[in-house]
C-alpha positions as CSV (number, residue, x, y, z in Angstrom):
1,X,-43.6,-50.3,90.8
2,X,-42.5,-53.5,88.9
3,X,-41.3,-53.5,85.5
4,X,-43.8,-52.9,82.5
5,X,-44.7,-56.5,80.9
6,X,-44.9,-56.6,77.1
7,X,-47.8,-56.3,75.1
8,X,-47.4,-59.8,73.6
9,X,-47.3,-61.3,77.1
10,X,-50.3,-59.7,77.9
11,X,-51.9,-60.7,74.9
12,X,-50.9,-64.5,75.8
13,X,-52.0,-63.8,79.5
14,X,-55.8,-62.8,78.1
15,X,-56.0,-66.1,75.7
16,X,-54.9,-68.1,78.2
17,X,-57.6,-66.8,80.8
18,X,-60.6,-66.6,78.1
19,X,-59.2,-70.4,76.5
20,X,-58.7,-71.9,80.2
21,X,-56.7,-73.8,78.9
22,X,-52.7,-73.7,77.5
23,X,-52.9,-75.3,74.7
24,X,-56.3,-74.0,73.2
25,X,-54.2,-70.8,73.8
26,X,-51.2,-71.6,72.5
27,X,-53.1,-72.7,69.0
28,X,-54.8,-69.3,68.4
29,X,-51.6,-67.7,69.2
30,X,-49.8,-69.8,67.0
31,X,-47.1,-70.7,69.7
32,X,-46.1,-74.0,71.3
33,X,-47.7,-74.6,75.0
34,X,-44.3,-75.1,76.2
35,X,-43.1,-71.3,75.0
36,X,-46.3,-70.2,75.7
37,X,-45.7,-71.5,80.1
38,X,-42.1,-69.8,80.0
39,X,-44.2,-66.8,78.8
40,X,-46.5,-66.9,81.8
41,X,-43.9,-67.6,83.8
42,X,-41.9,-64.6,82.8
43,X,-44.9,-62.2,83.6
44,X,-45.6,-63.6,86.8
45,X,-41.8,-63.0,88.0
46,X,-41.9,-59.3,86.4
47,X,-45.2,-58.4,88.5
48,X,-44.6,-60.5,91.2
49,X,-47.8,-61.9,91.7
50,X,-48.7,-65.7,90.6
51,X,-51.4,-64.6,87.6
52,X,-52.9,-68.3,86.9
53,X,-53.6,-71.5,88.9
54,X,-52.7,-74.5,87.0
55,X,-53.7,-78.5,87.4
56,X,-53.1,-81.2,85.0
57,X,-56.3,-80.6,83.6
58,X,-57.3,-76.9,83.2
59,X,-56.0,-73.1,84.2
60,X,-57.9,-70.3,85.8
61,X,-57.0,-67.1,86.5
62,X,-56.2,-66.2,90.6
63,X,-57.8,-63.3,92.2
64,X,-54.7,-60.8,91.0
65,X,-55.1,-62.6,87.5
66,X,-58.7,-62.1,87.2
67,X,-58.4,-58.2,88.1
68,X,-55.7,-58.1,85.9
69,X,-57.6,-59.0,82.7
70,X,-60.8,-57.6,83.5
71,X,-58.5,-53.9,83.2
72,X,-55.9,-55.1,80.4
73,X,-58.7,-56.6,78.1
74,X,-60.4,-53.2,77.3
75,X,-57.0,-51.6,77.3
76,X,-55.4,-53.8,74.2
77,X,-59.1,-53.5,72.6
78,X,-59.0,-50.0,73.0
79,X,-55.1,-50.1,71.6
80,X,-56.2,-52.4,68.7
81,X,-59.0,-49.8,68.0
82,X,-56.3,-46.9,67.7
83,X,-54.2,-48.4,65.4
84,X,-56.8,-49.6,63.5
85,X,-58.3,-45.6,62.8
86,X,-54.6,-45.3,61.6
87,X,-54.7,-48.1,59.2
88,X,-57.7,-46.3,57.2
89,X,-55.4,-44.0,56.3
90,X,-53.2,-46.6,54.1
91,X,-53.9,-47.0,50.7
92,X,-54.9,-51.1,50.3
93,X,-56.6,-52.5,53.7
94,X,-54.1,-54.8,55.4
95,X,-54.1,-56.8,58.8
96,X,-56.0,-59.7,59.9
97,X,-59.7,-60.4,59.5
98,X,-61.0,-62.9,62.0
99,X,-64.7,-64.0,61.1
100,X,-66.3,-67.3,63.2
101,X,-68.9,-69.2,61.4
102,X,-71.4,-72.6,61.2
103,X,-69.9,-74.7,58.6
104,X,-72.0,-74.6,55.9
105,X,-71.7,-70.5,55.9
106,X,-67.6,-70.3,56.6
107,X,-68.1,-72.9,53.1
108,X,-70.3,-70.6,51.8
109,X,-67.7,-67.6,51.9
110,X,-65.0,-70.1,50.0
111,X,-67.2,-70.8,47.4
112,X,-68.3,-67.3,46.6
113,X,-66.4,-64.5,48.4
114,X,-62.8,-65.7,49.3
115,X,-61.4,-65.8,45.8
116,X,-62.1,-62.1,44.3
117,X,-61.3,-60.6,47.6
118,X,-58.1,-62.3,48.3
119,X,-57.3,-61.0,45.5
120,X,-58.0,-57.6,45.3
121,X,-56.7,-57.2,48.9
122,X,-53.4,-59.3,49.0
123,X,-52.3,-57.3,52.3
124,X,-55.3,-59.0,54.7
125,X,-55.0,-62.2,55.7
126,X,-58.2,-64.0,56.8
127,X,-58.7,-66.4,59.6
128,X,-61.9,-68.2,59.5
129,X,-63.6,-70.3,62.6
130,X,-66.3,-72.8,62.0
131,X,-68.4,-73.4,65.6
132,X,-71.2,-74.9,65.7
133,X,-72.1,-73.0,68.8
134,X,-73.2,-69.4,68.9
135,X,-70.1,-67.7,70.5
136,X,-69.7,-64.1,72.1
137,X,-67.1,-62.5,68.5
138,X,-66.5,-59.4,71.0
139,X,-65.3,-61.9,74.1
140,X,-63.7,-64.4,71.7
141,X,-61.6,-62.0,70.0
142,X,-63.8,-62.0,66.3
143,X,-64.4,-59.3,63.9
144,X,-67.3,-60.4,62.9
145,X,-69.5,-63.6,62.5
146,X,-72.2,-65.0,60.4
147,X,-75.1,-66.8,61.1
148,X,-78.6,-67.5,59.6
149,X,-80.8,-64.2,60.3
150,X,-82.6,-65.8,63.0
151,X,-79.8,-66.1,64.6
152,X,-77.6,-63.0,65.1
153,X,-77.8,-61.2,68.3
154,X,-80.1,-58.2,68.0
155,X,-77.3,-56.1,69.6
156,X,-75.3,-56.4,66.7
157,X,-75.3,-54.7,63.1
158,X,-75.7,-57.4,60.8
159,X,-75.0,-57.5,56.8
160,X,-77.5,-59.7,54.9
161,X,-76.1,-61.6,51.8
162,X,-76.6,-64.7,49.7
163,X,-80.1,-65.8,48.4
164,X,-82.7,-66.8,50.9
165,X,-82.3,-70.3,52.7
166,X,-84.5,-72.9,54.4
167,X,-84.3,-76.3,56.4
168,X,-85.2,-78.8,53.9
169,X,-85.9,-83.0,54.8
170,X,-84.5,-85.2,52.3
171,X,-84.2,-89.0,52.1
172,X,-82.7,-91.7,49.5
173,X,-85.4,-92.6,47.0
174,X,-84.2,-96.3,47.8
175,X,-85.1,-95.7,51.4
176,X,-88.6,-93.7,50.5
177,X,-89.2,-96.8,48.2
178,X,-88.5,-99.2,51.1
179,X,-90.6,-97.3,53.8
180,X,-92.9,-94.6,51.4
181,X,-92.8,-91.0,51.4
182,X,-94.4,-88.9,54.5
183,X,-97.1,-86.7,53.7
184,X,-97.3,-84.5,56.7
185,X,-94.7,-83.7,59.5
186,X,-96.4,-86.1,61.7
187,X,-95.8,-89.0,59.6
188,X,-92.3,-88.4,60.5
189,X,-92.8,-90.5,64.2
190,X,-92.8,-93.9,61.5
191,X,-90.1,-93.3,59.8
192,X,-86.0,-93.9,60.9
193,X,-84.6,-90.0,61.4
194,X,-81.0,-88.9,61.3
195,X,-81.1,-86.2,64.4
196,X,-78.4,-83.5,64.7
197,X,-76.5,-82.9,68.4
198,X,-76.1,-79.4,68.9
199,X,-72.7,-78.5,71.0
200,X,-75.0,-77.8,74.0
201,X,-75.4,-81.2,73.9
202,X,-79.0,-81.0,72.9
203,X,-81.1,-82.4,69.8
204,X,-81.8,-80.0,66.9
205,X,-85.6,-79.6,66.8
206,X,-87.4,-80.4,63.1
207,X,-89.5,-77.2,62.3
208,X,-92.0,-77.1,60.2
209,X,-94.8,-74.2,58.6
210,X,-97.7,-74.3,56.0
211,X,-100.3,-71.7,55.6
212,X,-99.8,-71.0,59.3
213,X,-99.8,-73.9,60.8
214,X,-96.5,-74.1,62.8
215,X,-95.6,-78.1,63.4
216,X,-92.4,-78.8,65.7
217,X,-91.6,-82.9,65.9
218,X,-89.3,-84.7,68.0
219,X,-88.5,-86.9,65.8
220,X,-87.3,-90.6,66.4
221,X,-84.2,-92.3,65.0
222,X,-81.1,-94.4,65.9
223,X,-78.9,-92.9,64.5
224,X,-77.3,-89.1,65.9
225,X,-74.8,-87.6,64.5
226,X,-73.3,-84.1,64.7
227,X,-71.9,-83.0,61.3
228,X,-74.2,-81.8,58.4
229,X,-72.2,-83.2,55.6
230,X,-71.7,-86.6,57.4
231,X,-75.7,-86.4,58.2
232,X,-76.2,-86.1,54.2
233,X,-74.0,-88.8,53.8
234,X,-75.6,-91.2,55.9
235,X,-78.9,-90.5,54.3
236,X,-77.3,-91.2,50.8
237,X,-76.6,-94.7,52.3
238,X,-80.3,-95.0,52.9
239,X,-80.0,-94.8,56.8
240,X,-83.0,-92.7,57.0
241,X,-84.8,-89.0,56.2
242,X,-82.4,-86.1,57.5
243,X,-83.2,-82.1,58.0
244,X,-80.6,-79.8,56.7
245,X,-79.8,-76.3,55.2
246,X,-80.9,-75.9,51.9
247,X,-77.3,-74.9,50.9
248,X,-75.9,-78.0,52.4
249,X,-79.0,-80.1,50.4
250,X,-78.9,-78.1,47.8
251,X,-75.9,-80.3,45.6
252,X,-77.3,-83.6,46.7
253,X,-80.4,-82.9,45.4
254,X,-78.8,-81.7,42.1
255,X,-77.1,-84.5,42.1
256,X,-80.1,-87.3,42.5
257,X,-78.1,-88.8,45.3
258,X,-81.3,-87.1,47.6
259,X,-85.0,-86.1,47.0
260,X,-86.6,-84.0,49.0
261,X,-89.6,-84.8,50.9
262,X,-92.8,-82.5,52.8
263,X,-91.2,-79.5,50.6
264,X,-94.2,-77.2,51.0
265,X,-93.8,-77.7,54.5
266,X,-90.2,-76.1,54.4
267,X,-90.6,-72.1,54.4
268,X,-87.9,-69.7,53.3
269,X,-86.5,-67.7,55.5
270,X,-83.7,-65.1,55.9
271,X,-80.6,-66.2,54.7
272,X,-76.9,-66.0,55.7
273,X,-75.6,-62.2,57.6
274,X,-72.1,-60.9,58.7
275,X,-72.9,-59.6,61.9
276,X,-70.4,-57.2,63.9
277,X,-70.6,-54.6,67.0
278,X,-71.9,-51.7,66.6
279,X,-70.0,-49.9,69.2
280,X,-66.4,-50.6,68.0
281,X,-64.0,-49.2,65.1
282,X,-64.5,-51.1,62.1
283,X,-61.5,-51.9,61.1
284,X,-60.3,-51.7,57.6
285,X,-60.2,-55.3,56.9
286,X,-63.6,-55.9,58.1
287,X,-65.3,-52.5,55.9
288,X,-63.8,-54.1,53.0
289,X,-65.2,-57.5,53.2
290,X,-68.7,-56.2,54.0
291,X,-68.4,-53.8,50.8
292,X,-67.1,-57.1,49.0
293,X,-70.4,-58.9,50.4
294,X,-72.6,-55.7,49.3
295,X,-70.9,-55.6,45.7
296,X,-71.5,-59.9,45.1
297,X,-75.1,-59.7,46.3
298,X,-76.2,-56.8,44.1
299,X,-74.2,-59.0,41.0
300,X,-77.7,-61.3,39.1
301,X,-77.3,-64.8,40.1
302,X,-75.6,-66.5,37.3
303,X,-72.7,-63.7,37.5
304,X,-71.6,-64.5,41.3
């Protein structure tokens, strides 16, 4: 029987199948690609089986590789799991809390969350991922993830915080001046529209609701972009009307710098939730940021 790998090569062995890819490893593990390949190199001389098939563009995992992380993975979670039952017996949560997130929400948790809990809990250390994409937190290694309401998986336990939110359309009032105001969604198809890409590659649809009446427009425009904040941005240079969260309008609308436009055509719907599996240990890091979230959303308004 060969020799018994380390943990931490294992751990580097799983990124490096779930990342394909070295150096997308090598960044979550916080190690250079180069010490990350002596590594890999290492565990494939201690088991004496080659692991990973490499070219200069990408890594996959070999027959041997593939069965190997398909039994290690639920090992280390398993492991992970253990120790983590031991850390509720400590007297101040520590560890690290990984949470993925759109944007606008991971900016959401700065503004209102971060501060009070990183400092009542000094001993966790958070890592936060904005995606744009709706990722698999159990695959991708996550403790939890937050999404609109609409949005979370309806296998996992989700969290609800924060006030309710909607997708709002807001131009420039130079621009509405210029080319007038739209009454209805369908007004929409004469007017220059600043579209969002998703990361599938595919255009965010515009939405729309009043007194039943469900309205979805493809909606035309030159110019595509696929960052909310840059969207906003273009529309405060008059480029055209844009459709965004309500938290991400929200300020520019304060501001002046945006109006909004077809308002009562822009339902409220549920707003932000932490979302985590049901079926695993949660860890002690994670059961105190969702008591954190619990204790700000029951705080009135003006105090959070």
């Amino acid at each position: 029987m060969p020799d018994r790998p380390s943990l931490s090569d294992l751990d580097a062995f799983l990124a490096i199948v779930s990342h394909r890819s070295f150096r997308k490893a090598a960044d979550a593990l916080g190690l250079s690609p180069s010490t990350l390949s002596h590594m890999m190199r290492g565990l494939e001389t201690t088991l004496g089986v080659r692991l990973l098939n490499r070219t200069t563009r990408s890594v996959a995992p070999t027959e041997a590789g593939a069965r190997l992380a398909a039994q290690v993975q639920p090992a280390l979670v398993g492991l992970d799991e253990a120790l983590a039952v031991v850390d509720d017996f400590r007297a101040s949560p520590s560890g690290v809390l990984r949470i993925n997130g759109s944007e606008p929400a991971i900016r959401h948790l700065v503004q209102t969350v971060l501060p009070d809990f990183l400092a009542r809990y000094p001993h966790i250390a958070l890592d936060l991922v904005t995606d744009g994409r709706l990722v698999d937190i159990v695959a991708d290694g996550f403790d939890a993830g937050i999404r609109f309401g609409y949005a979370v998986p309806q296998d996992m336990i989700g969290v609800p915080f924060g006030d309710r939110a909607r997708f709002i359309t807001v131009a420039s009032q130079r621009y509405l001046e210029a080319r007038g105001t739209p009454q209805t969604p369908d007004d929409l198809n004469n007017h220059s529209c600043i579209r969002l890409r998703m990361p599938s590659g595919k255009l965010f649809r515009w939405e729309f609701e009043r007194h039943g009446q469900e309205v979805i427009v493809d909606v035309p425009g030159n110019l595509t972009l696929d960052h909310l904040e840059t969207m906003a941005a273009a529309a405060q240079k008059h480029l055209g009307i844009v459709y965004l969260p309500q938290m991400v309008a929200g300020p520019h609308i304060e501001s002046g710098a945006l109006v909004p436009v077809l308002e009562d055509w822009c339902p409220w719907i549920d707003g932000l939730m932490l979302y985590y599996a049901g079926h695993r240990h949660v860890p002690p890091p994670l059961r105190a940021f969702i008591d954190m979230l619990k204790e700000i959303d029951r705080k009135p308004a003006d105090d959070r």
